[in-house]
MARSENU-527869 format. One record per residue (C-alpha): x, y, z; residue number from 1; residue in one letter. Coordinates in steps of 0.02 Angstrom, whole numbers, plus 50000, padded with zeros to 5 digits. Layout:
N
rec c1:X&c2:Y&c3:Z&vovo:NUM&voza:a;
...
END
This chain:
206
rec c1:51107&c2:52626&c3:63625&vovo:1&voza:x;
rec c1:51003&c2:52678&c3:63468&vovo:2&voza:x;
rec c1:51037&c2:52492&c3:63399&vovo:3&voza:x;
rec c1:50956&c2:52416&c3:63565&vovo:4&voza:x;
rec c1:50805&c2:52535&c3:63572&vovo:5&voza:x;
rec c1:50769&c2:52498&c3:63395&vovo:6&voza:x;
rec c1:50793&c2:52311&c3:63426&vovo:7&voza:x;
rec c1:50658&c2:52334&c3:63572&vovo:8&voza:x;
rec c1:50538&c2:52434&c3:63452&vovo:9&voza:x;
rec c1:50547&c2:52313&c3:63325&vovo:10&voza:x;
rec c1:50503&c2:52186&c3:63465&vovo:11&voza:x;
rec c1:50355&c2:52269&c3:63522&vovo:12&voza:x;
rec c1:50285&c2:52301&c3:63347&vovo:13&voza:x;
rec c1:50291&c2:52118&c3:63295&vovo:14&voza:x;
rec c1:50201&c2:52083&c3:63469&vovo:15&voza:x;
rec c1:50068&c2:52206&c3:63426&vovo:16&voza:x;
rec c1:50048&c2:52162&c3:63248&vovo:17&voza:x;
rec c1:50024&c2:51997&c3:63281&vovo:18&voza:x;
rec c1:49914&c2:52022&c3:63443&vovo:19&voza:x;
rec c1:49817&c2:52130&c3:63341&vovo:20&voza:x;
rec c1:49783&c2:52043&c3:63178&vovo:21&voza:x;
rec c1:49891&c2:52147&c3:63070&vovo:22&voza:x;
rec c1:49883&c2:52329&c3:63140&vovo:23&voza:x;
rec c1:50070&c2:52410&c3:63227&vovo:24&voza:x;
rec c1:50079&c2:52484&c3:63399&vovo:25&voza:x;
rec c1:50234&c2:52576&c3:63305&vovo:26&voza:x;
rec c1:50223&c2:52600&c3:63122&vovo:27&voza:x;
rec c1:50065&c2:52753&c3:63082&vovo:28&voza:x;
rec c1:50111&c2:52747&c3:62935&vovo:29&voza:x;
rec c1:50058&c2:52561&c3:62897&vovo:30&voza:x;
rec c1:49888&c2:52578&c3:63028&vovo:31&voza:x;
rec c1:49850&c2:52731&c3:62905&vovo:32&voza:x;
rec c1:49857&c2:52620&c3:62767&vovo:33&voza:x;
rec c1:49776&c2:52503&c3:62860&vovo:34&voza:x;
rec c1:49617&c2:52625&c3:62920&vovo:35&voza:x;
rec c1:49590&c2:52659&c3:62731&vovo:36&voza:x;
rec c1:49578&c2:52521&c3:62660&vovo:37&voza:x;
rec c1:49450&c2:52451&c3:62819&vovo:38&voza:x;
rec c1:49342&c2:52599&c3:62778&vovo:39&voza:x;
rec c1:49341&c2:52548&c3:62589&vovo:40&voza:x;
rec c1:49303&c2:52382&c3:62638&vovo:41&voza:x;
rec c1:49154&c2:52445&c3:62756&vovo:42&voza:x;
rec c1:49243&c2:52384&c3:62912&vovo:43&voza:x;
rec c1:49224&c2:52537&c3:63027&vovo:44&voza:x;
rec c1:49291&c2:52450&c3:63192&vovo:45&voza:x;
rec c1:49443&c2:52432&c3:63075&vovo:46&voza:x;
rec c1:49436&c2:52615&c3:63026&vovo:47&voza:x;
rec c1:49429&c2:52653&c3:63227&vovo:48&voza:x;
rec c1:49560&c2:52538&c3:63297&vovo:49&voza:x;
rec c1:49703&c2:52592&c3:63164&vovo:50&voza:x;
rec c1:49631&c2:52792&c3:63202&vovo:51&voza:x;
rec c1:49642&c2:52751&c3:63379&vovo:52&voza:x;
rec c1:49830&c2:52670&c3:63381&vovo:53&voza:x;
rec c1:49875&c2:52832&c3:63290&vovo:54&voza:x;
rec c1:49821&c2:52960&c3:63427&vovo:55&voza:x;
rec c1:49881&c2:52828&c3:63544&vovo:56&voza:x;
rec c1:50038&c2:52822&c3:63462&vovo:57&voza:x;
rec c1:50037&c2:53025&c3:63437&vovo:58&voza:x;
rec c1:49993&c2:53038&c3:63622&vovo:59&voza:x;
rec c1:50164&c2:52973&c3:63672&vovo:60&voza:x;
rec c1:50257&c2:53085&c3:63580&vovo:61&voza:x;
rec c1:50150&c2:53239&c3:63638&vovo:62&voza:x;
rec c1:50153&c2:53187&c3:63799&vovo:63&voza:x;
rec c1:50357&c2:53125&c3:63812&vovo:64&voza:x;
rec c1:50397&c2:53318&c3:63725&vovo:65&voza:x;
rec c1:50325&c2:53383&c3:63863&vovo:66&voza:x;
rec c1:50412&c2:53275&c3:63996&vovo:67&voza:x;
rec c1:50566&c2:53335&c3:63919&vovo:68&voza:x;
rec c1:50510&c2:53494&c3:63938&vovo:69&voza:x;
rec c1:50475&c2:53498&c3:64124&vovo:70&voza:x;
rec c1:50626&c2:53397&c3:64179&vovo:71&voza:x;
rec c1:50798&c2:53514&c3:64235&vovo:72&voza:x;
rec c1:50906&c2:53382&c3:64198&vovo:73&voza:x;
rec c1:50943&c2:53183&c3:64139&vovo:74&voza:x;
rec c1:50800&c2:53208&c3:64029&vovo:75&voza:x;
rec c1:50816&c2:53049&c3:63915&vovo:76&voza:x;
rec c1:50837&c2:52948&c3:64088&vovo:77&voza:x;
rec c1:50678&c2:53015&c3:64123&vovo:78&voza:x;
rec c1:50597&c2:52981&c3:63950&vovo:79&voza:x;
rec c1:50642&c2:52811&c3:63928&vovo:80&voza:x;
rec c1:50576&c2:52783&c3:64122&vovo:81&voza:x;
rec c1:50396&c2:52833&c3:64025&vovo:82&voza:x;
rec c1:50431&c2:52700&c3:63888&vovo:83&voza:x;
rec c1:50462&c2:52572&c3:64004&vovo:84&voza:x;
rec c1:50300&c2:52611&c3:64140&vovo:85&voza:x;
rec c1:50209&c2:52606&c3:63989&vovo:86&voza:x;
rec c1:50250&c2:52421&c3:63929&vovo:87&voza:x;
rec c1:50272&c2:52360&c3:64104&vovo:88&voza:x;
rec c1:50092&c2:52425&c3:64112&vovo:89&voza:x;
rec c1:50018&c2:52350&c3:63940&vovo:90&voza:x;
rec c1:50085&c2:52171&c3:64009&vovo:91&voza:x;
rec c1:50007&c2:52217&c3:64196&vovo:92&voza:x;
rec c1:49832&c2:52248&c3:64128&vovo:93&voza:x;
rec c1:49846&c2:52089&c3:64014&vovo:94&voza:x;
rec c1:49897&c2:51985&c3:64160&vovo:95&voza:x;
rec c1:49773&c2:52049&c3:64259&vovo:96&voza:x;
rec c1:49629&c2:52027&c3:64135&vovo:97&voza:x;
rec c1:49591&c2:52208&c3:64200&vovo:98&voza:x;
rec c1:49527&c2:52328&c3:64035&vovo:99&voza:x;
rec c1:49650&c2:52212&c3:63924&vovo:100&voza:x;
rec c1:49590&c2:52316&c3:63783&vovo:101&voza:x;
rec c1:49693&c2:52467&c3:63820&vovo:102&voza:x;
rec c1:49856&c2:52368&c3:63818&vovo:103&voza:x;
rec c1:49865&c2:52373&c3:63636&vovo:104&voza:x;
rec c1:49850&c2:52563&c3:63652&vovo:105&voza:x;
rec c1:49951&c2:52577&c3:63793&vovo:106&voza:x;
rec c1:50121&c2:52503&c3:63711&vovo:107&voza:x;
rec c1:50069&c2:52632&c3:63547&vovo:108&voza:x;
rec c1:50073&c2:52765&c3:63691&vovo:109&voza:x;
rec c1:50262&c2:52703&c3:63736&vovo:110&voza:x;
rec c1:50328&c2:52679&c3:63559&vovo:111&voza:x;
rec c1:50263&c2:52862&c3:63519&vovo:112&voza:x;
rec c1:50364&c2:52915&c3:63672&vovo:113&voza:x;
rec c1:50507&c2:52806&c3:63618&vovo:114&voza:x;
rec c1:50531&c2:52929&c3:63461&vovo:115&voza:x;
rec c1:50568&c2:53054&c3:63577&vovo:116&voza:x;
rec c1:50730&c2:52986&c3:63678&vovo:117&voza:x;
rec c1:50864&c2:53060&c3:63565&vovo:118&voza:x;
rec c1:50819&c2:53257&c3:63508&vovo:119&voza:x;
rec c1:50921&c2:53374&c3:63435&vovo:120&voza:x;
rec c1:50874&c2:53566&c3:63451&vovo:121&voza:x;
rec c1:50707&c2:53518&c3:63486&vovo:122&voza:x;
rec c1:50689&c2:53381&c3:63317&vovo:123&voza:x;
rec c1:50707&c2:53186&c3:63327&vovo:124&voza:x;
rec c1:50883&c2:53166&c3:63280&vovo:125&voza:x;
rec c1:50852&c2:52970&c3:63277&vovo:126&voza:x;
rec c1:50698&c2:52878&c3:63215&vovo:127&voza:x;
rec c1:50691&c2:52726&c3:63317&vovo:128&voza:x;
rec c1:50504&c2:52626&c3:63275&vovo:129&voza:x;
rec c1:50516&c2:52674&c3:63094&vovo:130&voza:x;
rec c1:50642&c2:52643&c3:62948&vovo:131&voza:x;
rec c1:50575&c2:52719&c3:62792&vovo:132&voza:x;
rec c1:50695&c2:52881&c3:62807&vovo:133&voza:x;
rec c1:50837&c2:52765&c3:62879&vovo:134&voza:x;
rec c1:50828&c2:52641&c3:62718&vovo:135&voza:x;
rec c1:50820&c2:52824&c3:62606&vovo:136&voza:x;
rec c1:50968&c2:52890&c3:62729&vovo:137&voza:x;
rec c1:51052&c2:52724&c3:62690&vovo:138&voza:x;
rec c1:51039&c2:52732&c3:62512&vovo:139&voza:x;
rec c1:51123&c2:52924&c3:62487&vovo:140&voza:x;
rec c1:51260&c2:52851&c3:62589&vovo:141&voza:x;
rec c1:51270&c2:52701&c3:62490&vovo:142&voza:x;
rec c1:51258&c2:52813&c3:62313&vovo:143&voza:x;
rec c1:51384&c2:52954&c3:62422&vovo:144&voza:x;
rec c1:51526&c2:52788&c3:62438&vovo:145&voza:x;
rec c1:51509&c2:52744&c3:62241&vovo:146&voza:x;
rec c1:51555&c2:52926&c3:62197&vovo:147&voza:x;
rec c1:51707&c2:52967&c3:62304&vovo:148&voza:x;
rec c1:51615&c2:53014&c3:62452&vovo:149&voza:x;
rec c1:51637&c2:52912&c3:62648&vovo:150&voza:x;
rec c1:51643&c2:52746&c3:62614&vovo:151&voza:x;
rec c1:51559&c2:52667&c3:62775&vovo:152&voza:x;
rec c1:51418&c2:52815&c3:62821&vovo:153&voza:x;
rec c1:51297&c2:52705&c3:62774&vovo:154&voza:x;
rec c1:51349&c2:52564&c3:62896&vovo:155&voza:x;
rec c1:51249&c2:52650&c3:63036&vovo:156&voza:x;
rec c1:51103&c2:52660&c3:62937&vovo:157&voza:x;
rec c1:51110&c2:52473&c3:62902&vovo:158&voza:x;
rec c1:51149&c2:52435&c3:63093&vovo:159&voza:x;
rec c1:50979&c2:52528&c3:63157&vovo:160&voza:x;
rec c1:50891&c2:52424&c3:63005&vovo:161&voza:x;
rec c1:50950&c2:52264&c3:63067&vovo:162&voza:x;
rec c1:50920&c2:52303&c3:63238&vovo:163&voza:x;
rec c1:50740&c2:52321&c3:63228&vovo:164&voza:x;
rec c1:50719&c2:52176&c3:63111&vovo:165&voza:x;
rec c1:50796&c2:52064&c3:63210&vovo:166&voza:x;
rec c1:50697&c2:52139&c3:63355&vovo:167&voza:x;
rec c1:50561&c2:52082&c3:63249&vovo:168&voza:x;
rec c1:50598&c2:51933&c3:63228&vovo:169&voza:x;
rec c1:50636&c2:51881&c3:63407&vovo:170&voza:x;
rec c1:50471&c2:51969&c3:63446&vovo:171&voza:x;
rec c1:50370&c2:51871&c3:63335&vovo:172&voza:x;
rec c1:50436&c2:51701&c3:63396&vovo:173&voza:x;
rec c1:50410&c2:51769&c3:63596&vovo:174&voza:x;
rec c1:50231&c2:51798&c3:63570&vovo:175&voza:x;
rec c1:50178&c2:51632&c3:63487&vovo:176&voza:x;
rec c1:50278&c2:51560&c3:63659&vovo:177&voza:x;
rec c1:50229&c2:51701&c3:63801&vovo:178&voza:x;
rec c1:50097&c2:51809&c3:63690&vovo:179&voza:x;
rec c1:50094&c2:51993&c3:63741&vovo:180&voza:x;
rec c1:50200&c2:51920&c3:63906&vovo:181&voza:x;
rec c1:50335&c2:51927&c3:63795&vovo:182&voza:x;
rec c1:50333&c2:52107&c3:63829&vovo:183&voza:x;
rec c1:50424&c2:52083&c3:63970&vovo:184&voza:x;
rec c1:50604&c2:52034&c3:63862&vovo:185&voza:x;
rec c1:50576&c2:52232&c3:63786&vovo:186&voza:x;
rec c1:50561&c2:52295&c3:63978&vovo:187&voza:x;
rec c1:50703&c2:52202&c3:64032&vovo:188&voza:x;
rec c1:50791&c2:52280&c3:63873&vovo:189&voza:x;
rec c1:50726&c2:52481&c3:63925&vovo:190&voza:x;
rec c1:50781&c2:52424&c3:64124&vovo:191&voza:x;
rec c1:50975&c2:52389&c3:64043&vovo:192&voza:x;
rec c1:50979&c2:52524&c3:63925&vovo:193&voza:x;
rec c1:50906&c2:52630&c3:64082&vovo:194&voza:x;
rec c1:51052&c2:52557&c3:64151&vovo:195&voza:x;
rec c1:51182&c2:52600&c3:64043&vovo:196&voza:x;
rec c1:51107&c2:52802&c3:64016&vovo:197&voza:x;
rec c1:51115&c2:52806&c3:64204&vovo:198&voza:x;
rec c1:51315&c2:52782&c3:64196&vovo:199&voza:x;
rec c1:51326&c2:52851&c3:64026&vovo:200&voza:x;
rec c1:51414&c2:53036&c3:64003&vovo:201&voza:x;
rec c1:51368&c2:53060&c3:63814&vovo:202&voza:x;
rec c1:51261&c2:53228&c3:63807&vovo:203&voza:x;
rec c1:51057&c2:53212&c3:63810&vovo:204&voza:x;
rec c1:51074&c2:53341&c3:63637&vovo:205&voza:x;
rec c1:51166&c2:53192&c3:63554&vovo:206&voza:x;
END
């Protein structure tokens, strides 16, 4: 499940990166880079669309936290309902020509909330639109097997790696055929992962 969500963030970020000329609907980390170095280079509507993705991006997480919150039960069912409203929404507003500029910060909103689907006591127990602490994860694992330690704890690592660069991948060759219609692939991916949670019996603290 954490492999396919992954797989469908790293679809959406190569979407938005490309729709957007090098800035991520998913990756603050990169768009704060990115909003630096525009102000440096005196390119303030730069500065302001990076800044902007963040709080979009921020805004999803807030705002997911507290849907958790306020729903009794199935409360990743509910969450990853958000994520997918959101994107079905980006690609509605760019098919309809209708404020097409908030689509962009519309899919940050549901890659923010995305973050939120698996918490543990209250903490993101998986990262799913960024793999900077998975590759580091990864590694220790990786060192852990060369010294006597579990062999293959690093394999999962590697699996939620692969699954969003692959996701990017795909992404980046649906948008130069559908461009941001190719959103629809990463709904239809959130409406069978929906899916599966709705049969699923693992616990919503896993």
């Amino acid at each position: 499940m954490a492999g396919a969500l992954s797989l469908a963030a790293g679809f959406v970020d190569a979407v938005g990166f490309i729709h957007l000329g090098g800035y991520f609907v998913s990756f603050m980390s990169g768009n704060s880079t990115r909003a630096g170095a525009a102000l440096a280079e005196g390119n303030p509507l730069g500065f302001m669309l990076a800044m902007g993705l963040v709080a979009a991006f921020t805004a999803g997480v807030i705002s997911a936290s507290i849907l958790r919150r306020l729903v009794p039960f199935r409360k990743r069912m509910w969450v990853l309902l958000y994520v997918t409203a959101a994107l079905g929404l980006a690609v509605v507003l760019f098919d309809l020509n209708v404020a097409v500029w908030l689509a962009p910060p519309v899919m940050a909103l549901a890659m923010g909330a995305l973050n939120v689907i698996f918490e543990r006591d209250g903490e993101v127990s998986i990262g799913l639109t960024y793999m900077t602490g998975t590759l580091v994860k990864m590694g220790q694992q990786m060192a852990a097997a060369l010294t006597g330690g579990n062999r293959l704890g690093w394999v999962r690592y590697l699996f939620l790696w692969l699954s969003l660069t692959l996701g990017s991948i795909v992404g980046g060759f649906a948008y130069f055929a559908l461009n941001l219609n190719a959103l629809w692939v990463s709904v239809g991916i959130f409406v069978v992962v929906l899916a599966f949670n709705a049969r699923s019996r693992v616990p919503e603290n896993a």
